[in-house]
N, C-alpha and C positions, 0 to 999 in steps of 0.2 A: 664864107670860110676861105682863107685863103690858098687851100688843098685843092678846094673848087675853082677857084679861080684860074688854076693853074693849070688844072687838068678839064678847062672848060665845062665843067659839068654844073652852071648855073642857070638854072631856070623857073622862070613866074607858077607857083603853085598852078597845078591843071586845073579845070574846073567842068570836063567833061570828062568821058571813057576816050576820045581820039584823042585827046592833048595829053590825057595819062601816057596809053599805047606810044605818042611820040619822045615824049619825054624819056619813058623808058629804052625805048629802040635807041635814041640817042644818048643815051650813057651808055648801055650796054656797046656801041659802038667805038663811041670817045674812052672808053676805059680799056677796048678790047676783053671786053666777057662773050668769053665764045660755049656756052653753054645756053642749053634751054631756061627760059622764065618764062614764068606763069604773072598775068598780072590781078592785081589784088580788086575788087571792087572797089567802086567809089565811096562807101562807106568803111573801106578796110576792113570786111568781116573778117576776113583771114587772120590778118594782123593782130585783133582785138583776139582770135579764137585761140590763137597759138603763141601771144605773146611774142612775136618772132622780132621785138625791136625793143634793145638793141639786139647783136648776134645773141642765135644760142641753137643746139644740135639739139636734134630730136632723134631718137629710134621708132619706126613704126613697123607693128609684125603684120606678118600675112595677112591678118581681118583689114588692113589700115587702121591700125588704131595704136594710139601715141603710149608705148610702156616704158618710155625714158625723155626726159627732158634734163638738159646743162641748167644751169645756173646761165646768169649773162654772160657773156664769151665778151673779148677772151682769155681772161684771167679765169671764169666759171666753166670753163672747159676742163675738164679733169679723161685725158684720153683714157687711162688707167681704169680710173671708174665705168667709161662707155664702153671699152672692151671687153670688161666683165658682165656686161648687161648686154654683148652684144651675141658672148658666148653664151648666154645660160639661157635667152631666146631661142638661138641657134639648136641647144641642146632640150628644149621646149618642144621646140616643133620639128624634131629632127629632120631636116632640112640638110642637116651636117654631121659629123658624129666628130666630137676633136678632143 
């Protein structure tokens, strides 16, 4: 792509867990993402578990456990809609009183 090209973030599919872990470290550097990541296994259980590609926002309450999912983002983002699901959780596990 040539988004990647620009912002150097091209590289040969990994084919271990350290070329994954590299791979990742170096985008997250080249892009400047200054936030914690988690990386996926090599078989992307996660990915496959939670559908997280393309984007899309999750709510998870107190148990860990997923009581909101978008649509693809991010046109499937609806903030309006996660607000309200974010209050009536909130208002679930009073946590909050609003």
């Amino acid at each position: 792509m040539p988004v990647n090209e620009k912002q150097n973030v091209l590289f040969a599919n990994p084919k271990n867990a350290g070329e994954r872990a590299n791979v990742a470290s170096a985008c997250m550097r080249n892009l400047k993402i200054d936030l914690p990541a988690l990386l996926d296994d090599e078989s992307n259980s996660t990915e496959r578990a939670y559908t997280g590609w393309p984007d899309r926002l999750y709510l998870i309450d107190e148990r860990g456990r997923v009581v909101y999912k978008t649509k693809p983002g991010p046109f499937g983002f609806k903030v309006a809609t996660l607000a309200a699901e974010l209050k009536s959780l909130l208002e679930r596990t009073k946590l909050v009183t609003l």
